[in-house]
C-alpha positions in Angstrom: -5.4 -47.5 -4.4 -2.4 -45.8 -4.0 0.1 -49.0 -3.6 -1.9 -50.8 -6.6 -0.9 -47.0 -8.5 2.8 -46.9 -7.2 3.0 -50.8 -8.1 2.0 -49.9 -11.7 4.7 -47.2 -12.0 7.4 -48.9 -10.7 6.7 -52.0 -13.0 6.2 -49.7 -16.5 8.7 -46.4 -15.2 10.3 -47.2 -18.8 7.5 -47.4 -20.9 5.7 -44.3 -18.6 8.3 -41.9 -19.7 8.8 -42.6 -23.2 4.8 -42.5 -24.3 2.9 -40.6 -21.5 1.7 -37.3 -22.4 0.4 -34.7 -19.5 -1.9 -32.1 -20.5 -2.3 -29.3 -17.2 -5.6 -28.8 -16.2 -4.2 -25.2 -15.6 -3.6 -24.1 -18.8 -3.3 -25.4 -22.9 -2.4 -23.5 -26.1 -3.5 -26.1 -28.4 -7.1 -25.9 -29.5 -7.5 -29.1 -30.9 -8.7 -27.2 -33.8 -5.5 -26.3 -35.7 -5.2 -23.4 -33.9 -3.3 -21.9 -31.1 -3.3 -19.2 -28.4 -0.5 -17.3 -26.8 1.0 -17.7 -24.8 1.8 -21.5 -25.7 4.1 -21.5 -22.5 2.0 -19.6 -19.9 5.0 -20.0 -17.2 8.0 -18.2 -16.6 10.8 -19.8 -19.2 12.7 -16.5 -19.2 14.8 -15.4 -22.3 13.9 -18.8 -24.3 16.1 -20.3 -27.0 15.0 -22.8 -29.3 16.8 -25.0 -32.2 15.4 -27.2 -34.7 17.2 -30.8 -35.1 15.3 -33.0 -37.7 11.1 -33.4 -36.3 12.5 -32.0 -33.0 12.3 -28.8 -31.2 14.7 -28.1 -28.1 13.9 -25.2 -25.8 16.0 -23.8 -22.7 15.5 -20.5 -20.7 17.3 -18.5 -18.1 17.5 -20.2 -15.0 19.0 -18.0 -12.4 20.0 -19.3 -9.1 17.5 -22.1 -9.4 18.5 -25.8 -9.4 18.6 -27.9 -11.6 19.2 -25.5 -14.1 18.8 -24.6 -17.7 15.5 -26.9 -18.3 15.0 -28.7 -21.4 11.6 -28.7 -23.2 10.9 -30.8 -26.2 8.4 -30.3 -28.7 7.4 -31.7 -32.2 5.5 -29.2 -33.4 6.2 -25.8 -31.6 3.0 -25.7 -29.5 2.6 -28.8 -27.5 5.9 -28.8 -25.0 7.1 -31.2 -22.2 9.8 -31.5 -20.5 13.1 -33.3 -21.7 15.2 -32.4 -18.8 18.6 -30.4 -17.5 21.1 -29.8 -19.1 22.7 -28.1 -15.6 22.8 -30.6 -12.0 24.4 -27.9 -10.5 25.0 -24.2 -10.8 28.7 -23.1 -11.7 30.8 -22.7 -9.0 29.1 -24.9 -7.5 30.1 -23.9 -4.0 28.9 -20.2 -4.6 25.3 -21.6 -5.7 24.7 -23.9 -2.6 23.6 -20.8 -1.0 19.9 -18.7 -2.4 22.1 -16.5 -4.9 18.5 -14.4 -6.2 18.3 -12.7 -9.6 22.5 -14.5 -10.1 23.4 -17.1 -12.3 22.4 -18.4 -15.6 21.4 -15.4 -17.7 19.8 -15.7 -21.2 21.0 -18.7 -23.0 21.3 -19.9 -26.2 21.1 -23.8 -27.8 22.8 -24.7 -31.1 22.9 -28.0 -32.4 26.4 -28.3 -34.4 28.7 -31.7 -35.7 26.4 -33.9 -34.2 26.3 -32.0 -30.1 24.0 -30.0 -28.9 25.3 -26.6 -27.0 24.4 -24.2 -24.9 25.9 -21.0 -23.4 24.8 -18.4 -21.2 26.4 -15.6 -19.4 26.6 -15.5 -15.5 27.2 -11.5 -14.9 29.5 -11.8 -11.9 31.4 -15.2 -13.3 31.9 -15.0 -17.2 30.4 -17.0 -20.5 29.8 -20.9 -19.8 29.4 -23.4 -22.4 27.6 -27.0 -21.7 27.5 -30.0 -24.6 26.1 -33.0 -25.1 24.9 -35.5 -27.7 21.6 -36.5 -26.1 19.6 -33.0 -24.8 17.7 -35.3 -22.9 20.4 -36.9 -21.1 23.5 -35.9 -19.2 25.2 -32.9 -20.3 29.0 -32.8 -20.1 30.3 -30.5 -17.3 30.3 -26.8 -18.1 33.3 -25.0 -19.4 34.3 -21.4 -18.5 35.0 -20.1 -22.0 35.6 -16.3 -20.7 36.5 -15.6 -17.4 34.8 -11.3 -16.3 32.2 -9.6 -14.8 29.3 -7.9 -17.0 29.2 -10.5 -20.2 25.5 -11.9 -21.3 23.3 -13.2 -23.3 25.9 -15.0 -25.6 25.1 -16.8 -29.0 27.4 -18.8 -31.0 27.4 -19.4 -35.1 30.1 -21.3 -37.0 30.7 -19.7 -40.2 30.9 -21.8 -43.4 35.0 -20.6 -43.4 35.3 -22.9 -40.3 35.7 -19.5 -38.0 33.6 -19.7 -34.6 31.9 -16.6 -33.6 30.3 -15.3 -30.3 28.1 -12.8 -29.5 27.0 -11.0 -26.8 25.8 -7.9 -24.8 26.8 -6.0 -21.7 25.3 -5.6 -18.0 25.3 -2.0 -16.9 25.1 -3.2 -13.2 28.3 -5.2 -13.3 30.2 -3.8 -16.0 28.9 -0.4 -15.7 27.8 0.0 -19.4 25.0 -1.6 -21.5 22.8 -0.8 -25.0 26.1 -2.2 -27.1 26.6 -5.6 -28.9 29.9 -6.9 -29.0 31.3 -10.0 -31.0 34.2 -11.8 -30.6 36.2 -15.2 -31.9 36.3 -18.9 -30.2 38.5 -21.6 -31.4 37.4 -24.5 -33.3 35.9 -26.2 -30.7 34.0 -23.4 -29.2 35.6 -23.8 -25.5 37.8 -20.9 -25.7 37.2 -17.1 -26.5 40.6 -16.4 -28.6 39.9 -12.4 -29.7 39.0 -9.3 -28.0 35.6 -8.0 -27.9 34.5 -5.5 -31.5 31.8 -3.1 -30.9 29.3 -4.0 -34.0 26.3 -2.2 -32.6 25.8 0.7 -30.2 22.3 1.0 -29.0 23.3 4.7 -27.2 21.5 6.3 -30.2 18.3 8.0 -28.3 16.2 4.9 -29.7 17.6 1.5 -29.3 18.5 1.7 -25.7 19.1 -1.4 -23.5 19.7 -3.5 -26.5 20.9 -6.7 -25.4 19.9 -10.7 -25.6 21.4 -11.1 -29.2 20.8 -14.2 -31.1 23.3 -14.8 -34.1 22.1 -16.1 -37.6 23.2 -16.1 -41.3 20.8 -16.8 -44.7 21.7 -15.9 -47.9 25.2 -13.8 -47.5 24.2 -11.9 -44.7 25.0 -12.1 -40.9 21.9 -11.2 -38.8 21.8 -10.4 -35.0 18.2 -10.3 -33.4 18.2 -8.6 -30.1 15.6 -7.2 -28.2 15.6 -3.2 -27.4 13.7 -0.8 -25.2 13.5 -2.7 -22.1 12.0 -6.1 -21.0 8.3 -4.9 -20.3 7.6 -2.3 -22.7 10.3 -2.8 -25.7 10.7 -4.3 -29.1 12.7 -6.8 -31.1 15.2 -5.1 -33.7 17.0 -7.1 -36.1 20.5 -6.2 -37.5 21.9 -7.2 -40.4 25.4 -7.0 -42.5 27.3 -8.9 -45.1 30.4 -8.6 -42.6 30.6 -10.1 -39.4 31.4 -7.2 -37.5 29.3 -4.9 -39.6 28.4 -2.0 -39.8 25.1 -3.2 -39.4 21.6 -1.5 -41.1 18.8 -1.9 -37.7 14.8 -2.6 -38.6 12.6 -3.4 -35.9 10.4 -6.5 -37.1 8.1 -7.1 -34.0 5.8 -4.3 -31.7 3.8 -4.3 -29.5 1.2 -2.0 -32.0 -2.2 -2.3 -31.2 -1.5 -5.0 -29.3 -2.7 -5.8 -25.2 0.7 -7.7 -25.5 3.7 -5.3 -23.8 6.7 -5.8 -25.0 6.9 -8.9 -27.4 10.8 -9.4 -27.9 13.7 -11.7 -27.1 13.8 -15.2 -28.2 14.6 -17.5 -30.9 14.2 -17.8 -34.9 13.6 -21.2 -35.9 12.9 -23.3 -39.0 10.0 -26.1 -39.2 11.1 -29.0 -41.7 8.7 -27.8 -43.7 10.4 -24.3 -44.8 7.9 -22.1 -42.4 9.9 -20.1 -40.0 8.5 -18.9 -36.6 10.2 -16.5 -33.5 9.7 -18.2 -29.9 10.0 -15.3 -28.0 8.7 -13.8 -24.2 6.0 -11.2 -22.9 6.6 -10.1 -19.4 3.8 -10.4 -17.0 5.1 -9.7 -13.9 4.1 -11.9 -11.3 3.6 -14.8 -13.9 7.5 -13.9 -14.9 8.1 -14.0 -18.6 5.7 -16.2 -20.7 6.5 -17.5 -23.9 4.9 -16.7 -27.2 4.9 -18.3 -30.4 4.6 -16.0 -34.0 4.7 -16.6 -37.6 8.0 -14.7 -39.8 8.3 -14.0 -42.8 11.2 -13.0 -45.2 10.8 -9.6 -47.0 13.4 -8.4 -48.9 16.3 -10.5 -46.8 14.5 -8.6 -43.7 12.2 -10.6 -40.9 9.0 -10.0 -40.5 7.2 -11.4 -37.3 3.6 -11.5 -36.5 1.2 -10.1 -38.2 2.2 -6.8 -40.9 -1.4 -5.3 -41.0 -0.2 -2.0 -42.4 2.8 -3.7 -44.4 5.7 -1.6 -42.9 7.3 -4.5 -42.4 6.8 -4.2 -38.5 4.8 -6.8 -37.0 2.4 -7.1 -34.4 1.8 -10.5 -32.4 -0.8 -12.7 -32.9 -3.4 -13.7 -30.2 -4.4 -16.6 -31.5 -3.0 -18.6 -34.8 -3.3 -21.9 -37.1 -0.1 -24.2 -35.8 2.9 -24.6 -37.6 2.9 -26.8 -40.8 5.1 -29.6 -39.4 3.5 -32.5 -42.3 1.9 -34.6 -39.2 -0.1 -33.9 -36.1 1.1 -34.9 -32.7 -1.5 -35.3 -29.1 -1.8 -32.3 -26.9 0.8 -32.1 -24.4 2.0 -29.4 -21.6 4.9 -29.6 -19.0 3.6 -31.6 -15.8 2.8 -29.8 -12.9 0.9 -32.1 -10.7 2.9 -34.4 -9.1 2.1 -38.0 -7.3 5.9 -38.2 -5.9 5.6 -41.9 -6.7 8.9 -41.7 -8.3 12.8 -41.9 -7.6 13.4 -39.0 -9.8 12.0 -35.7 -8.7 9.5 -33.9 -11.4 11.2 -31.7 -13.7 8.7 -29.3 -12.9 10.4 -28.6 -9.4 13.3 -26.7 -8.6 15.4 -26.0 -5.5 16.5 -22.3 -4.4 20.1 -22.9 -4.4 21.9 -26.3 -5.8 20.8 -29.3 -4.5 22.4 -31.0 -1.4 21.5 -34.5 -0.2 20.5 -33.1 3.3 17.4 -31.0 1.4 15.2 -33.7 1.2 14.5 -37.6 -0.8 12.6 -38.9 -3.3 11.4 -42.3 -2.4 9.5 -45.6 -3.9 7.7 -45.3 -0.5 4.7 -42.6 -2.1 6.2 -39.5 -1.2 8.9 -37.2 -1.0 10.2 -36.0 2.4 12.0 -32.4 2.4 13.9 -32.0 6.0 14.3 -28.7 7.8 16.2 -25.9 6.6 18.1 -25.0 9.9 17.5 -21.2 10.1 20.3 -18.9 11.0 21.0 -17.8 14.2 20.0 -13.9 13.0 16.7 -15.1 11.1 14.8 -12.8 9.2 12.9 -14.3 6.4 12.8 -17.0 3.5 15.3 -15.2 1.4 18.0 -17.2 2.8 16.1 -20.6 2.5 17.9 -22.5 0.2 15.5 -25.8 -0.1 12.5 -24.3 -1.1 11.1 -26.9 -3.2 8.9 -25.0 -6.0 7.7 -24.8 -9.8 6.7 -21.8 -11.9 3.0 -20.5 -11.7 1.8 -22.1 -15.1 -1.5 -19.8 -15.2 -3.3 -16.9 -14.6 -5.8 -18.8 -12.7 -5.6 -22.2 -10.9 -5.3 -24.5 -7.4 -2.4 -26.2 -5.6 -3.3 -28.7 -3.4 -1.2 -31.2 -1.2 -1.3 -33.5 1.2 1.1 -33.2 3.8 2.7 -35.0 7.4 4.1 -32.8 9.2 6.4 -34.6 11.4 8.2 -32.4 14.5 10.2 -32.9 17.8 11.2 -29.6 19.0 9.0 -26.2 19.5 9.6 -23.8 15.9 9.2 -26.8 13.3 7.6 -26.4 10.8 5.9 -27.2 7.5 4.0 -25.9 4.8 3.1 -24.5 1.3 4.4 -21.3 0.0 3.9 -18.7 -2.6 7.5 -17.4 -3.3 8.6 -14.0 -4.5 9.8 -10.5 -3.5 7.1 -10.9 -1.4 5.3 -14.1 0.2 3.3 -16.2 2.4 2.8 -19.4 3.7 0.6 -21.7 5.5 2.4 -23.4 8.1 2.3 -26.1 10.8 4.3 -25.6 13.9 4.6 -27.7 16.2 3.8 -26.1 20.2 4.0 -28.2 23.1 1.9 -31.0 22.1 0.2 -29.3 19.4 0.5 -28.1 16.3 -0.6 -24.5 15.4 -1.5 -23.6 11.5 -0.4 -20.3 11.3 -0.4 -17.9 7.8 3.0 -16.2 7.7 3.6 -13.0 4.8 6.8 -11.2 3.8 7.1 -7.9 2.5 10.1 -6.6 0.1 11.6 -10.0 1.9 15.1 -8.9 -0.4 15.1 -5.8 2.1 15.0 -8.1 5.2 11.9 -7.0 6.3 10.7 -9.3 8.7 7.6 -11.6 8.6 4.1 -11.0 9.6 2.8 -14.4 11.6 -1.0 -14.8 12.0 -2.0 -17.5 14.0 -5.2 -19.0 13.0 -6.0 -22.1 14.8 -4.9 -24.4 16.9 -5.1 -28.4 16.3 -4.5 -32.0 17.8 -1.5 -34.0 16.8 -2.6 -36.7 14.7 -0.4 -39.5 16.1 2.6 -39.1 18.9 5.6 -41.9 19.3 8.7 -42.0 21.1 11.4 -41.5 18.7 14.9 -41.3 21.2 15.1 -38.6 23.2 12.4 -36.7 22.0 8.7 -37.8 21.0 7.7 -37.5 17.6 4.7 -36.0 16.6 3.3 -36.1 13.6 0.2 -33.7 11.6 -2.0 -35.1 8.4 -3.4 -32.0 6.9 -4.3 -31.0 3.8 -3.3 -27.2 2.4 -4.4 -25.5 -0.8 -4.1 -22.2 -2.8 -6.3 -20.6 -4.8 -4.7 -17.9 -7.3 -7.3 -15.8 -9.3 -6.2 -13.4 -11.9 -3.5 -10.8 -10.9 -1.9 -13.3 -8.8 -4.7 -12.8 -5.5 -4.0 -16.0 -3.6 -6.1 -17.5 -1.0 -5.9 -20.2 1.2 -7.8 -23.1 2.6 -6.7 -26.2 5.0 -8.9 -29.8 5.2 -8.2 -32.0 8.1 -10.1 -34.8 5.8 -9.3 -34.1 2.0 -13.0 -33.2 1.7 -14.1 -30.2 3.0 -11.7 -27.5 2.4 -12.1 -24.5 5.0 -10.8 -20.9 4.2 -8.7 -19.7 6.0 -6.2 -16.4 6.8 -6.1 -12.8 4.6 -5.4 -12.9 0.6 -2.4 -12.0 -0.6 -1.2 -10.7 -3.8 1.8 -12.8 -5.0 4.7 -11.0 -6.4 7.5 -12.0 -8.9 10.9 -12.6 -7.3 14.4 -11.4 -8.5 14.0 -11.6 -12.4 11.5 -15.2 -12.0 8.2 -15.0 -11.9 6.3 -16.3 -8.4 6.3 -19.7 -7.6 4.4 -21.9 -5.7 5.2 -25.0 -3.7 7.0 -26.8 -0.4 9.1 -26.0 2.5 10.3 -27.3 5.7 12.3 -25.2 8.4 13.8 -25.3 11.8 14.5 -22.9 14.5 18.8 -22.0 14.8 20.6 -24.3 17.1 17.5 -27.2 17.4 17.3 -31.0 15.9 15.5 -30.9 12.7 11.8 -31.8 11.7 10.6 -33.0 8.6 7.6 -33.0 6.0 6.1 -35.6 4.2 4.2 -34.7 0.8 2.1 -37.1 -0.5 0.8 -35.0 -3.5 0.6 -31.6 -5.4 -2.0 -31.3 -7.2 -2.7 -28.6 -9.9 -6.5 -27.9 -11.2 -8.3 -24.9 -12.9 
């Protein structure tokens, strides 16, 4: 069944990727009804941008270390997303980022669609401000310009101004440039490559209220120049908007969006956006922790040239955001649709729903037309401690509260210490894994506490099994594993774990463990492959991933 499936793709790729829809068994905002819940995104696109470009929608998020970077989501009307694809191959410098660099790189960035291109910028804290363009979001992207070499700059936004002047925006981080809660702005040339002006303080959030503004998003309507930045912190603050008819102020503050009566901490941070209709919304994150930070969708309104968002119950003009809402007004209804998740690795191209832990290099692993993707095995350094320091983890964002991975896996192993397995990736983690031993393999569940503090692993081995097949392969016999592994993950991120030897019957297996986010991402959830320090290296075979309730 499989060839006759693999035949089929390979034949109708083209038409495949231009009219499939997926819809995750995990998790759907749309409610077929005309309604939605929150979060529409319930996966960890941090710090989300959005513009509007015609019938389309174009989202990106914070990346981090992660490659590729800055995803691309597509959507028609605001609530049904997929993915488009990258708009970053490679982290900038490149060399830096072949490496795990955890909690580093792309920082909160913003897409503007201007002359025809679409951009994006986003602040690296320890590099400068980066700029990325293309015509086609959904194809390549030019490569990324440096438009300000420093330490400390993030969460830029752009705006060209009806004068032809080019503006930027952006805030500070206290743990590189050893000060934070202010809003700067400064001037690019023309063509937005260059920052030509010194920074000009327009807001300072060190006023016993507004502290740890940052992520500002720059907009102008009717004569005035509005900035809407989050404040308070990222789990428990609000979104304050600024506003001025100057460009560099002074500035009057409201905040627009609370938390209020709310179960949702800390709505803030995002994107204002304009249906084709004349509705506006605000895209925006919660953080959850473990689940990182999920995306949101509310309604705005315009009061007095002041933003409203979510619902004003009391009519202070401070909103709170909605649980569950009719969809945008877009004049035409589109199918349900979510990012994919599961994956049949029947493809060349590797589903946009995976990412490595450090850019991709062509000894990580290949996609094939064979039915699977083979990932080879990290060689581990000669001081080993833990998984931080594993670059090709191959992994994709928990996309629920609640819901199953399952795979089907050959392991294949020469030498003593290979290994294969699933994961569940974060500060902390654990894995089922298959080591090879002598003639056997050994499943064994390995945890990691606080891995960022090198603490080492804690290995429980659980059972001990047969090789499934065993060929010489030059100087060292090959021995190969078929096994199945799958995790459970219940609410609160509690993870258990089961292996199947047949595909059927699923046997339990090792301790829970309570997933954890990792270094601003939320916990993830996938493949690896590693080898002892100075031995040949062993391989896995995935067949499948597999996502269900």
């Amino acid at each position: 069944m499989k060839k006759i499936f693999l035949l089929t793709t390979l034949l109708c790729t083209a038409c495949w990727q231009a009219e499939a829809q997926y819809v995750s068994k995990a998790w759907v905002s749309d409610q077929k009804d005309g309604t939605y819940i929150n979060p529409v995104l319930h996966a960890d696109y941090s710090d989300p941008d959005v513009c509007a470009v015609g019938e389309d929608f174009y989202m990106t998020a914070s990346s981090f270390g992660c490659a590729p970077g800055l995803p691309i989501l597509h959507s028609k009307d605001l609530v049904n997303w997929k993915y488009a694809g990258y708009a970053l191959k490679q982290i900038e410098p490149i060399e830096f980022f072949n490496a795990p660099q955890h909690g580093k790189g792309v920082w909160a960035p913003s897409i503007r669609h201007h002359n025809g291109e679409f951009y994006i910028y986003w602040g690296d804290p320890d590099h400068g401000i980066f700029m990325v363009k293309t015509k086609d979001p959904a194809g390549e992207w030019e490569k990324p310009i440096l438009v300000k070499a420093g330490r400390g700059m993030i969460d830029p936004a752009p705006l060209w101004d009806e004068d032809g002047k080019v503006y930027l925006v952006h805030a500070w981080a206290g743990s590189r440039a050893a000060l934070n809660s202010v809003i700067t702005i400064c001037e690019m040339n023309a063509e937005g490559t260059k920052v030509i002006s010194d920074p000009v303080l327009v807001f300072d959030g060190n006023d016993g209220i507004n502290h740890t503004i940052e992520g500002p998003k720059l907009y102008k309507r009717n004569g005035y120049y509005y900035i809407f930045a989050p404040a308070g912190g990222v789990v428990t603050g609000w979104q304050l908007v600024l506003r001025s008819r100057n460009i560099y102020g002074p500035y009057e503050k409201k905040i627009v969006m609370a938390q209020g009566s709310t179960d949702i901490n800390g709505p803030h941070q995002g994107a204002w956006v304009d249906t084709q209709t004349g509705e506006s919304w605000f895209i925006h994150f919660q953080d959850k922790a473990i689940y990182g930070r999920v995306v949101h969708l509310n309604p705005m309104k315009w009061v007095n040239n002041w933003p409203v968002i979510g619902e004003d119950k009391d009519g202070d003009g401070c909103g709170e955001p909605v649980t569950r809402y009719k969809k945008p007004n877009i004049g035409k209804n589109y199918p349900v649709e979510t990012p994919a998740d599961s994956d049949e690795f029947n493809t060349r191209q590797l589903g946009m729903q995976w990412e490595w832990h450090a850019n991709y290099q062509d000894t990580f692993g290949y996609t094939s037309d064979l039915g699977f993707i083979r990932i080879y095995g990290h060689i581990l350094s000669e001081n080993f401690v833990n998984f931080w320091e594993v670059p090709n983890l191959l992994l994709q964002k928990f996309m629920a509260e609640e819901f199953t991975a399952t795979t089907k896996l050959k392991v294949s192993a020469k030498m003593d210490g290979q290994q294969s397995g699933l994961i569940v990736m974060g500060w902390d983690y654990c894995y089922l894994g298959v080591e090879k031993e002598g003639d056997k393999f050994i499943l064994k569940q390995v945890t990691c506490k606080d891995a960022e503090q090198k603490t080492p692993e804690t290995v429980n081995r659980l059972a001990e099994l047969p090789a499934s097949r065993k060929y010489e392969a030059g100087l060292f016999p090959n021995y190969e594993k078929d096994i199945y592994l799958q995790v459970k993950i219940e609410k609160g991120g509690i993870c258990h774990f089961y292996y199947s030897l047949d595909g059927k019957k699923y046997k339990a297996i090792g301790m829970p463990f309570t997933a954890r986010q990792g270094k601003w991402i939320g916990a993830k959830v996938g493949l690896f492959s590693t080898t002892p320090y100075g031995k040949e290296r062993g391989w896995v075979d995935a067949d499948w991933f597999r996502i269900d309730k």
